[in-house]
PDB file with SEQRES, HELIX, SHEET and CRYST1 records, atoms N, CA, C and O in Angstrom:
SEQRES   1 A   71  UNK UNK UNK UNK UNK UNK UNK UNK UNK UNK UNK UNK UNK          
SEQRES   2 A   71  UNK UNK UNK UNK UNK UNK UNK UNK UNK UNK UNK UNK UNK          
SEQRES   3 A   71  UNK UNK UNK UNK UNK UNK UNK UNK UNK UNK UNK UNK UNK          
SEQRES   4 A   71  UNK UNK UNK UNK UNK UNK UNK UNK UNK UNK UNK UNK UNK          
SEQRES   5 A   71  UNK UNK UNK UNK UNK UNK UNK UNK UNK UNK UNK UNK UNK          
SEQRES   6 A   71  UNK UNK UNK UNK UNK UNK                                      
HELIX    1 AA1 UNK A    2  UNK A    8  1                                   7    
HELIX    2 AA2 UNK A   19  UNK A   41  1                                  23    
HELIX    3 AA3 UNK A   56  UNK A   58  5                                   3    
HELIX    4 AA4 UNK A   60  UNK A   64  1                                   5    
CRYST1    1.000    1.000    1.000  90.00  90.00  90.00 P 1           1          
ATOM      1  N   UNK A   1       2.702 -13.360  48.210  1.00  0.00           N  
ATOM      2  CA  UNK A   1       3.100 -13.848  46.922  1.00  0.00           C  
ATOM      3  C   UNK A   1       2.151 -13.348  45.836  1.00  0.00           C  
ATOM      4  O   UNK A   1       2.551 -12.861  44.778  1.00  0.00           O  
ATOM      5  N   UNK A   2       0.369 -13.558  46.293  1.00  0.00           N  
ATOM      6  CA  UNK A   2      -0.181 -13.211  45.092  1.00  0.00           C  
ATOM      7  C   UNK A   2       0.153 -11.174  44.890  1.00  0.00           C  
ATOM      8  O   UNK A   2      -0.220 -10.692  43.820  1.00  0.00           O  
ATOM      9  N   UNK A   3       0.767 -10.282  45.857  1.00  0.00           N  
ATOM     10  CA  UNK A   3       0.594  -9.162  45.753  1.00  0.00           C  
ATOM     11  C   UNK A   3       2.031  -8.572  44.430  1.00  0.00           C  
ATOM     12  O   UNK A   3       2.015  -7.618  43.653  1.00  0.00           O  
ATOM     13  N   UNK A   4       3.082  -9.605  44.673  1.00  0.00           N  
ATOM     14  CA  UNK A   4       3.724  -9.177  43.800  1.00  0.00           C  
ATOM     15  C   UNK A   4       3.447 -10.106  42.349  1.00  0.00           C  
ATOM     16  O   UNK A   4       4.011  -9.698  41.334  1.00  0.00           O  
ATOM     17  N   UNK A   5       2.842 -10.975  42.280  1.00  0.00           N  
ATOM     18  CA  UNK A   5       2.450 -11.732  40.899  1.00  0.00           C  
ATOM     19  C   UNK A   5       1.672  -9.926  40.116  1.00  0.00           C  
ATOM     20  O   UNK A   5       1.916  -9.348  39.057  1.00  0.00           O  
ATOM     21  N   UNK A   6       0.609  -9.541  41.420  1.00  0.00           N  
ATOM     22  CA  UNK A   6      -0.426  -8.647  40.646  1.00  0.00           C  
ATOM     23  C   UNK A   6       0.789  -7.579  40.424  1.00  0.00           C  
ATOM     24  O   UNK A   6       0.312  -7.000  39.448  1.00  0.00           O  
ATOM     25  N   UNK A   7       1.880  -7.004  40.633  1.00  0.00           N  
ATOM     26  CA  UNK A   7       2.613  -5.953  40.550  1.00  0.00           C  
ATOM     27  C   UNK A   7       3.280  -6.056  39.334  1.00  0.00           C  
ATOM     28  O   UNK A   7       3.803  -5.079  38.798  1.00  0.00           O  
ATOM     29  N   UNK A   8       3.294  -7.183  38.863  1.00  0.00           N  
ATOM     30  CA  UNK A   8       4.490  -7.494  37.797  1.00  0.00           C  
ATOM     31  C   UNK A   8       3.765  -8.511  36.419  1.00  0.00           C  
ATOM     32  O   UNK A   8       4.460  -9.102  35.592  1.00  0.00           O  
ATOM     33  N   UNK A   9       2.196  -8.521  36.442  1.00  0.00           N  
ATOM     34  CA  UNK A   9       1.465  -9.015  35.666  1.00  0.00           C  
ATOM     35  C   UNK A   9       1.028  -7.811  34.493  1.00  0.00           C  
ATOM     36  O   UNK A   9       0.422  -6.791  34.821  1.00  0.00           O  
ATOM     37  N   UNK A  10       1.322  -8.025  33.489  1.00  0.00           N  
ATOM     38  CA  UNK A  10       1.231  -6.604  32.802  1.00  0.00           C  
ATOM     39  C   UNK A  10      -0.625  -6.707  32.318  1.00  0.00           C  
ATOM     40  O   UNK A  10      -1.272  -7.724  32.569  1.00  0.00           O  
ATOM     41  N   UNK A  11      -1.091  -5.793  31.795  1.00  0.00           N  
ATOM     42  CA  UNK A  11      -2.220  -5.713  32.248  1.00  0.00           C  
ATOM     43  C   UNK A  11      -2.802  -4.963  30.295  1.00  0.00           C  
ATOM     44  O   UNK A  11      -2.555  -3.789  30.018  1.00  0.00           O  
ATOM     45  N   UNK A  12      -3.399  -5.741  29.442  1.00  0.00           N  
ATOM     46  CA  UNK A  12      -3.452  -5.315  28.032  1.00  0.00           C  
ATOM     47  C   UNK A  12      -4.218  -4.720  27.580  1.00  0.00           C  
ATOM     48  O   UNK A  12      -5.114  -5.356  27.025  1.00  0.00           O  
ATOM     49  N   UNK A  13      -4.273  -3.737  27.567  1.00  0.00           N  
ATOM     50  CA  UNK A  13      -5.478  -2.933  26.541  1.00  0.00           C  
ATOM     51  C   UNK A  13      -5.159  -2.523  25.352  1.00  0.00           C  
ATOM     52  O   UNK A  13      -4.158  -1.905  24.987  1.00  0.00           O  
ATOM     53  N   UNK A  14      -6.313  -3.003  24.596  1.00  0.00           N  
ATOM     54  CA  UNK A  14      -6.740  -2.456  23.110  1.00  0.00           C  
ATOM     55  C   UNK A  14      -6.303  -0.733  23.333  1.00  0.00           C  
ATOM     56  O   UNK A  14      -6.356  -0.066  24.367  1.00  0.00           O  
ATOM     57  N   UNK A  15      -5.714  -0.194  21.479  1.00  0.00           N  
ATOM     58  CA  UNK A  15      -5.532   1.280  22.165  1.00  0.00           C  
ATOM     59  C   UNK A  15      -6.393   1.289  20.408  1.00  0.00           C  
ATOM     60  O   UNK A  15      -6.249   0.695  19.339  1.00  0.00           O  
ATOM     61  N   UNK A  16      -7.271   2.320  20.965  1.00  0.00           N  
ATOM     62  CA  UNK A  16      -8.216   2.637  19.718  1.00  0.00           C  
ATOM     63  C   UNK A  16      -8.036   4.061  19.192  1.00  0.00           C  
ATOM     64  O   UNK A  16      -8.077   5.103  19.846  1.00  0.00           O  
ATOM     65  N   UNK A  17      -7.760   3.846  17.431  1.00  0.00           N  
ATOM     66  CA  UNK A  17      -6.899   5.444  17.112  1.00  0.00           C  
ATOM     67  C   UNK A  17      -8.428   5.743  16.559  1.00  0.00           C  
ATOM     68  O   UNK A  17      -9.287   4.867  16.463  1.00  0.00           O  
ATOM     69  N   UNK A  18      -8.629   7.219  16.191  1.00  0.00           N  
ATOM     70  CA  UNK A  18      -9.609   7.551  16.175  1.00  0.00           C  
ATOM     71  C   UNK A  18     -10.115   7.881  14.681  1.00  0.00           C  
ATOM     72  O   UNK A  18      -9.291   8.536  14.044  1.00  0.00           O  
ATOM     73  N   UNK A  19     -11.591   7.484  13.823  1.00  0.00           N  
ATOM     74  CA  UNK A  19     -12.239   7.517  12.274  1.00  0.00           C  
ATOM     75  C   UNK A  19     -11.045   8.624  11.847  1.00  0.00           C  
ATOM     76  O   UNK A  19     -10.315   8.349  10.896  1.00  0.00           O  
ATOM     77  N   UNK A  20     -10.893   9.737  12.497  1.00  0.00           N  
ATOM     78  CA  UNK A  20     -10.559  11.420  11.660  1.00  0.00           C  
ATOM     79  C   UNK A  20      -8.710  11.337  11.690  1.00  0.00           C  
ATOM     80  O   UNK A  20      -7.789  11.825  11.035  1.00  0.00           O  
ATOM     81  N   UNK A  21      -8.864  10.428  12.847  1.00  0.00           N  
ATOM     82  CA  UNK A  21      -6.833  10.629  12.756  1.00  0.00           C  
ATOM     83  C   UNK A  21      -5.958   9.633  11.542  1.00  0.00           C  
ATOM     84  O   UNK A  21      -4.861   9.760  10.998  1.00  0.00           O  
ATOM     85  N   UNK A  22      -7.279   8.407  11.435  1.00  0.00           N  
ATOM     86  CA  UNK A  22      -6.691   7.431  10.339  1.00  0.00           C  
ATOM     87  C   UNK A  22      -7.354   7.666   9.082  1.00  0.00           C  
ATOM     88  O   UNK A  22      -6.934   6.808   8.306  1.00  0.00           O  
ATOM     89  N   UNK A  23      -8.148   8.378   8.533  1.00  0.00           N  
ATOM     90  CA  UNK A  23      -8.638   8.498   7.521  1.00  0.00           C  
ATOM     91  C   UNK A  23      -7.649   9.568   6.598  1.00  0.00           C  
ATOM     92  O   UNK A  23      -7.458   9.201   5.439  1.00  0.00           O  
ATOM     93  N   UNK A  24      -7.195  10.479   6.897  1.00  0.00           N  
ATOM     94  CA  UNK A  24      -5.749  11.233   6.403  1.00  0.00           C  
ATOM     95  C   UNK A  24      -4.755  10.063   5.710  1.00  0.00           C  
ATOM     96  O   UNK A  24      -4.410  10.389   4.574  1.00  0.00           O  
ATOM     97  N   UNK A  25      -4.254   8.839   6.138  1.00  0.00           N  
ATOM     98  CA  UNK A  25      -3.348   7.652   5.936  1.00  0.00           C  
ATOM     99  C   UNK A  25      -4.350   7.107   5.028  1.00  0.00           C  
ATOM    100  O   UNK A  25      -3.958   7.181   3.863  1.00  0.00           O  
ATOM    101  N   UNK A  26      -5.277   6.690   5.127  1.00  0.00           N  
ATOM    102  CA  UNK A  26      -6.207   6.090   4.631  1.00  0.00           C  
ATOM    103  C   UNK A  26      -6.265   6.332   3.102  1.00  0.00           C  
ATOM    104  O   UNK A  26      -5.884   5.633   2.163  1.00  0.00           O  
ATOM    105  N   UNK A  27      -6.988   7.798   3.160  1.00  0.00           N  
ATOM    106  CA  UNK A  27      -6.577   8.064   1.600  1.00  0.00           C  
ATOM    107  C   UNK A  27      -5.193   8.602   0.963  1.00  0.00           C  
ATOM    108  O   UNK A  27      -5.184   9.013  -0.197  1.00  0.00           O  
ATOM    109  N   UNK A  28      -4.295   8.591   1.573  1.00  0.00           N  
ATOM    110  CA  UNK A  28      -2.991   8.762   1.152  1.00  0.00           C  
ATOM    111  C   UNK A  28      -2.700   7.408   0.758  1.00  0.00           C  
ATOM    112  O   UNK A  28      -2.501   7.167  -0.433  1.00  0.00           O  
ATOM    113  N   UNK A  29      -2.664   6.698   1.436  1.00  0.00           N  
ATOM    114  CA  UNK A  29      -2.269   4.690   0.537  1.00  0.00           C  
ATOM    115  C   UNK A  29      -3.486   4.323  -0.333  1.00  0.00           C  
ATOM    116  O   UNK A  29      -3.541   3.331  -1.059  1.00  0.00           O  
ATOM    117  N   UNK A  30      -4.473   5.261  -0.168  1.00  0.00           N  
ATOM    118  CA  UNK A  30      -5.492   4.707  -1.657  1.00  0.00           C  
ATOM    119  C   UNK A  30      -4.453   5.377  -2.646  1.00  0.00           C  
ATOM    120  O   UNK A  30      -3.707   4.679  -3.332  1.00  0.00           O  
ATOM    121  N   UNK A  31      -4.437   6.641  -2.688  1.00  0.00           N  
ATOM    122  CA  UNK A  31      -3.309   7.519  -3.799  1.00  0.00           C  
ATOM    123  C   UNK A  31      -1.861   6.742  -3.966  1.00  0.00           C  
ATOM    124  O   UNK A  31      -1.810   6.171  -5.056  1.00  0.00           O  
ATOM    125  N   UNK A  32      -1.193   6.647  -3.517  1.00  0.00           N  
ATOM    126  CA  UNK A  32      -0.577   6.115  -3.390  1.00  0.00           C  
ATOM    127  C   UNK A  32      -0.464   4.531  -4.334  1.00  0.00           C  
ATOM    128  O   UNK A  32       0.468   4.186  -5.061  1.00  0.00           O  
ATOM    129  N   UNK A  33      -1.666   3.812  -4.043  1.00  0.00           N  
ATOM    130  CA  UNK A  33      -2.259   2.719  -4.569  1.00  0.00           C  
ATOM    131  C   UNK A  33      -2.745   2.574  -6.079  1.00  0.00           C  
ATOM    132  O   UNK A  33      -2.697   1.638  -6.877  1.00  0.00           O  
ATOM    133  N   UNK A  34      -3.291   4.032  -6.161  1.00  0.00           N  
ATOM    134  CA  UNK A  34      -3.812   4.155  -7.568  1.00  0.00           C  
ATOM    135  C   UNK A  34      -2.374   4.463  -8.480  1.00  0.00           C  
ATOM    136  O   UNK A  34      -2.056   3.993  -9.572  1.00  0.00           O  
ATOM    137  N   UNK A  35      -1.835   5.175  -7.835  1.00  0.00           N  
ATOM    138  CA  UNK A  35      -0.778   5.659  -9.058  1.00  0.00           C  
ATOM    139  C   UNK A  35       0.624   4.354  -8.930  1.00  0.00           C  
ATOM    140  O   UNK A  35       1.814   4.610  -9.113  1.00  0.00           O  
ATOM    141  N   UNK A  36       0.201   3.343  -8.669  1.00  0.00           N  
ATOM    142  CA  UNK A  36       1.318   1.823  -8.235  1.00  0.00           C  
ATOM    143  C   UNK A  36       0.127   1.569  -9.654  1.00  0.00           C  
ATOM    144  O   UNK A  36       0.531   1.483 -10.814  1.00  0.00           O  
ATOM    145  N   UNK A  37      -1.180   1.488  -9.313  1.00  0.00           N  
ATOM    146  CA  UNK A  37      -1.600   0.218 -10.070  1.00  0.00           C  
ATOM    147  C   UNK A  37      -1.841   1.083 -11.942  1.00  0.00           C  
ATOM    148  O   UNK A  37      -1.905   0.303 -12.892  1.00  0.00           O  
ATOM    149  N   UNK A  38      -1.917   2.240 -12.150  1.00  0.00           N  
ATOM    150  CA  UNK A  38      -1.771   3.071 -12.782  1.00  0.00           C  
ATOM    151  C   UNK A  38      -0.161   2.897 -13.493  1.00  0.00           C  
ATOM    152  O   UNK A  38      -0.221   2.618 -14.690  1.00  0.00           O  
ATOM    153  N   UNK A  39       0.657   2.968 -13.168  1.00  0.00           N  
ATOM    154  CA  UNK A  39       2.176   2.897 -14.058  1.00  0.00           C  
ATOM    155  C   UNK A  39       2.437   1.216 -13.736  1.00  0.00           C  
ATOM    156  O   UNK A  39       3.651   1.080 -13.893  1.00  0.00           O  
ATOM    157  N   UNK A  40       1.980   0.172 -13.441  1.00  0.00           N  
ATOM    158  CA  UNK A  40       2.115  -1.108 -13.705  1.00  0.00           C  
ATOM    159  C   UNK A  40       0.704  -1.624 -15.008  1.00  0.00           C  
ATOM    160  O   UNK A  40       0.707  -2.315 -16.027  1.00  0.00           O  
ATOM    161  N   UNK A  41       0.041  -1.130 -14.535  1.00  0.00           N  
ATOM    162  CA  UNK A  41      -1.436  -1.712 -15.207  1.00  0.00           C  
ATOM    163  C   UNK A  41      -1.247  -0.839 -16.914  1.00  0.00           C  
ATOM    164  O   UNK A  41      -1.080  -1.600 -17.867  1.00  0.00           O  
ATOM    165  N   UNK A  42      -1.277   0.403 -17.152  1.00  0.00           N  
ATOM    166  CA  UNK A  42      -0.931   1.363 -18.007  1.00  0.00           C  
ATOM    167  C   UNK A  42       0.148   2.411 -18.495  1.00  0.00           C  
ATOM    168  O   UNK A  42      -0.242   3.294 -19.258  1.00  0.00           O  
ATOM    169  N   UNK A  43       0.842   2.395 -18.294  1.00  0.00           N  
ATOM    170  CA  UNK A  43       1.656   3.482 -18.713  1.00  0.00           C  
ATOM    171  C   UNK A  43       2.450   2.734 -19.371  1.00  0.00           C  
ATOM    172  O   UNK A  43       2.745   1.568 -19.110  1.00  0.00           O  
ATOM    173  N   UNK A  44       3.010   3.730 -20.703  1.00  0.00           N  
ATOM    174  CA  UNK A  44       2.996   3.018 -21.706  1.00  0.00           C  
ATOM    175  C   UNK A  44       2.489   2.809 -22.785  1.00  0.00           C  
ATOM    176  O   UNK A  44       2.900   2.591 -23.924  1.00  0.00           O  
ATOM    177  N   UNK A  45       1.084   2.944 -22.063  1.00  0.00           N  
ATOM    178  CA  UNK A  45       0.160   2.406 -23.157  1.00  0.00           C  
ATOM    179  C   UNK A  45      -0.512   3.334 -24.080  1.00  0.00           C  
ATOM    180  O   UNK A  45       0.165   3.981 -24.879  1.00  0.00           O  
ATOM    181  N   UNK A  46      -1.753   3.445 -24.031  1.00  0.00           N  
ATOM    182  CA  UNK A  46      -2.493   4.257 -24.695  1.00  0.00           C  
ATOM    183  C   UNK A  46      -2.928   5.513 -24.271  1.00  0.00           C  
ATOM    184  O   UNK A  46      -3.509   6.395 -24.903  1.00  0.00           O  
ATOM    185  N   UNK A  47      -2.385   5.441 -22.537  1.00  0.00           N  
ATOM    186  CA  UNK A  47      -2.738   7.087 -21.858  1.00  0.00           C  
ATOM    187  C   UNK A  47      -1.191   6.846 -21.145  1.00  0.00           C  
ATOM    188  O   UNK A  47      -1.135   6.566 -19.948  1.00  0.00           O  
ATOM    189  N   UNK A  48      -0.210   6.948 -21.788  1.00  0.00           N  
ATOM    190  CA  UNK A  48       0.860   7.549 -21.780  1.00  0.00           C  
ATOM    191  C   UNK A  48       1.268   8.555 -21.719  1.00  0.00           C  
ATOM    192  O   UNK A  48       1.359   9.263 -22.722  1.00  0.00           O  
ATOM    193  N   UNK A  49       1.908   9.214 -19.704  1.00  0.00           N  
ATOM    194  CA  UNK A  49       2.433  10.652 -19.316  1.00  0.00           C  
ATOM    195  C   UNK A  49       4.223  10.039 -20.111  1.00  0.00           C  
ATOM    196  O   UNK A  49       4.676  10.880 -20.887  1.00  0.00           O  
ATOM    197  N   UNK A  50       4.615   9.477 -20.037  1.00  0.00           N  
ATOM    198  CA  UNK A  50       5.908   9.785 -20.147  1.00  0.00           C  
ATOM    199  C   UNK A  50       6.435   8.823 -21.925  1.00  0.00           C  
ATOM    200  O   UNK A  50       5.891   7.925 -22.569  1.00  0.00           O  
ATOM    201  N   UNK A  51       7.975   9.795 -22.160  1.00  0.00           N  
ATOM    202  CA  UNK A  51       8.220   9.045 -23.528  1.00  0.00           C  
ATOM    203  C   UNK A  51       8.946   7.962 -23.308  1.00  0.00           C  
ATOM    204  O   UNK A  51       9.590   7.988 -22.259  1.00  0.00           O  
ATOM    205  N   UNK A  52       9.060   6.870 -24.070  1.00  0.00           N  
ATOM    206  CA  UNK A  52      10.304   6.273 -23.814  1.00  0.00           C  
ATOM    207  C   UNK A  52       9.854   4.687 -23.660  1.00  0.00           C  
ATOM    208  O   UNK A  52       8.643   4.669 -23.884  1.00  0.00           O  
ATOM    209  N   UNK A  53      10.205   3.680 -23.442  1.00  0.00           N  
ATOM    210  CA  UNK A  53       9.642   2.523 -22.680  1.00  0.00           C  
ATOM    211  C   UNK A  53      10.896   2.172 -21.507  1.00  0.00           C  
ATOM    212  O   UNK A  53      11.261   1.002 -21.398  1.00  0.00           O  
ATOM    213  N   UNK A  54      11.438   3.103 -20.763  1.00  0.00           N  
ATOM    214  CA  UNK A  54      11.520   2.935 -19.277  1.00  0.00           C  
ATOM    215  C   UNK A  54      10.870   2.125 -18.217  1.00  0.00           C  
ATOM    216  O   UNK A  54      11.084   1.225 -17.404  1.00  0.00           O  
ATOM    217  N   UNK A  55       9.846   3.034 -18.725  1.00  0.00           N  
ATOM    218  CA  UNK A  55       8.842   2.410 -17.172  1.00  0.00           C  
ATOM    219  C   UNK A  55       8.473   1.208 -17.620  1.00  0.00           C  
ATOM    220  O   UNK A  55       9.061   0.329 -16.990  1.00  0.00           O  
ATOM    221  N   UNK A  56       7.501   0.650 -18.721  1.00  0.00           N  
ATOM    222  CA  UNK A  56       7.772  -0.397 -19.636  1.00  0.00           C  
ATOM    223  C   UNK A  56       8.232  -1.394 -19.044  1.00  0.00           C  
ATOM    224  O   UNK A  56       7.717  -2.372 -18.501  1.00  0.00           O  
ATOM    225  N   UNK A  57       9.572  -0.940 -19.251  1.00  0.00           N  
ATOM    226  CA  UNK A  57      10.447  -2.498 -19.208  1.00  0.00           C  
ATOM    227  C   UNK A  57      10.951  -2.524 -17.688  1.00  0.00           C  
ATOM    228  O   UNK A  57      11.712  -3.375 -17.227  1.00  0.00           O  
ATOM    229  N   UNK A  58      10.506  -1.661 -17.127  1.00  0.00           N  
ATOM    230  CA  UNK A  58      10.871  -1.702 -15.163  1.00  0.00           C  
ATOM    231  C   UNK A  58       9.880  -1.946 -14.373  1.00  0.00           C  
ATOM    232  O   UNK A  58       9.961  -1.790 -13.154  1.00  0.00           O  
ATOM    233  N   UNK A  59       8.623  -2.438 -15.101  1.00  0.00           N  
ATOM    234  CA  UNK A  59       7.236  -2.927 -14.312  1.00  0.00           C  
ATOM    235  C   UNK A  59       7.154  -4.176 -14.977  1.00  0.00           C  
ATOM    236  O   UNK A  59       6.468  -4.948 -14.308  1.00  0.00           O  
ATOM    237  N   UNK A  60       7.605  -4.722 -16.098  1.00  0.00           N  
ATOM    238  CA  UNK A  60       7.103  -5.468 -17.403  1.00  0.00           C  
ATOM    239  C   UNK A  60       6.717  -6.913 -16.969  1.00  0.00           C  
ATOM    240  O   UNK A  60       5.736  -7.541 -17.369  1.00  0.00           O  
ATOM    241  N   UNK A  61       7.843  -7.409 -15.909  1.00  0.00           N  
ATOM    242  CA  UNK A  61       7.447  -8.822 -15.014  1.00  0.00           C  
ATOM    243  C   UNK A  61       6.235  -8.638 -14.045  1.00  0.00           C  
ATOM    244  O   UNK A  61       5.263  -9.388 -13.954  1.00  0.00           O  
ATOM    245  N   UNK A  62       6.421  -7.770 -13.510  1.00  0.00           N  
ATOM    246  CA  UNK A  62       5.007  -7.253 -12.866  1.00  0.00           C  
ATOM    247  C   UNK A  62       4.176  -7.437 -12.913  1.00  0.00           C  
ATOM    248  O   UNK A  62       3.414  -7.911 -12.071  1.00  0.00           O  
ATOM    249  N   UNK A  63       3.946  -6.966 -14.432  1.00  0.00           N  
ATOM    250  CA  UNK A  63       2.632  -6.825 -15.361  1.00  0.00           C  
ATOM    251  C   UNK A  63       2.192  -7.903 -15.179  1.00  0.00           C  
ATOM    252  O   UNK A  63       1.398  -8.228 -14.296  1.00  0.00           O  
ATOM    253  N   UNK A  64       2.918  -8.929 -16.439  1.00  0.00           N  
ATOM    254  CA  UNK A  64       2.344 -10.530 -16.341  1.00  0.00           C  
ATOM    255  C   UNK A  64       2.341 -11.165 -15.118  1.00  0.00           C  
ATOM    256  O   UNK A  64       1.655 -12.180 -15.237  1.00  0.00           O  
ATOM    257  N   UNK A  65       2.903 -11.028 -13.675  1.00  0.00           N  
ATOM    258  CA  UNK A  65       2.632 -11.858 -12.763  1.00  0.00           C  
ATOM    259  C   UNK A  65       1.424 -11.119 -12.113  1.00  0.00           C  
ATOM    260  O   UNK A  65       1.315 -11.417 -10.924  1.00  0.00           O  
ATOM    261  N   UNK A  66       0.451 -10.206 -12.578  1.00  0.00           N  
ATOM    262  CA  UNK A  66      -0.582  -9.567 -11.798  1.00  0.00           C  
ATOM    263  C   UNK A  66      -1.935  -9.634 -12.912  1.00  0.00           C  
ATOM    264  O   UNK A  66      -3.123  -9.355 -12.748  1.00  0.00           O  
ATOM    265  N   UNK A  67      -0.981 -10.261 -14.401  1.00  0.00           N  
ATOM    266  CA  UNK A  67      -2.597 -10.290 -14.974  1.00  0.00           C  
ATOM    267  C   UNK A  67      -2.430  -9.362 -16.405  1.00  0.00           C  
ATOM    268  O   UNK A  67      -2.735  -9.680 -17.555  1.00  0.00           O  
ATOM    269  N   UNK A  68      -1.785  -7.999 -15.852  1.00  0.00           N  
ATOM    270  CA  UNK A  68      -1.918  -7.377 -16.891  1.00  0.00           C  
ATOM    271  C   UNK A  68      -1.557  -7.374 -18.263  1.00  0.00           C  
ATOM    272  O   UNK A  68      -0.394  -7.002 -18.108  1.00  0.00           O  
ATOM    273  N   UNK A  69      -1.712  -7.548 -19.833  1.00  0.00           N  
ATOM    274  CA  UNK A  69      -1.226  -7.843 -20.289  1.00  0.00           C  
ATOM    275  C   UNK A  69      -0.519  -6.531 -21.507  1.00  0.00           C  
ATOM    276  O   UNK A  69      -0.983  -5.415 -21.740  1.00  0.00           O  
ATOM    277  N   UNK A  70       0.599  -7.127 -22.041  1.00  0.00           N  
ATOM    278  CA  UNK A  70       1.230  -5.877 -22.043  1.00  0.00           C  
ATOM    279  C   UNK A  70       1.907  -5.702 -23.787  1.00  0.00           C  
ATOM    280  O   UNK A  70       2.465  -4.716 -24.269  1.00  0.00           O  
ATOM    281  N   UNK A  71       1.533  -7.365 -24.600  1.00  0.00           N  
ATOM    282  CA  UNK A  71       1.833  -7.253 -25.826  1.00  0.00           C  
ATOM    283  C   UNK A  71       1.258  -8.618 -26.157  1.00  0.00           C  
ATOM    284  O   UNK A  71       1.294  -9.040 -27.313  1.00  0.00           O  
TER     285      UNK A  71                                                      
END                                                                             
């Protein structure tokens, strides 16, 4: 009895990815991160890439539920 408990007991290991394979992801969601908090936090504003108030008014709840203020 205990030989098939051990046959069918699954057995867990940690799987460890490696500093050089996650650091590629790593700074891709910092970038990623900056240019989210970059067109919510600013654009628009005073270092304005684009014309228009688009983006503006498609982050604008955003803004105020994160702080930023926007008028």
């Amino acid at each position: 009895m205990s030989t098939a408990a051990q046959v069918f007991d699954p057995v867990y290991r940690p799987i460890s990815i490696p500093a050089r394979e996650l650091l590629p992801w790593v700074i891709f969601a910092g970038l990623i991160l900056l240019l989210v908090i970059y067109f919510v936090g600013a654009e628009q504003g005073a270092t304005s890439l684009f014309s228009g108030m688009y983006i503006h008014e498609f982050v604008h709840d955003g803004r105020h539920l994160l702080g930023f203020p926007c008028h």
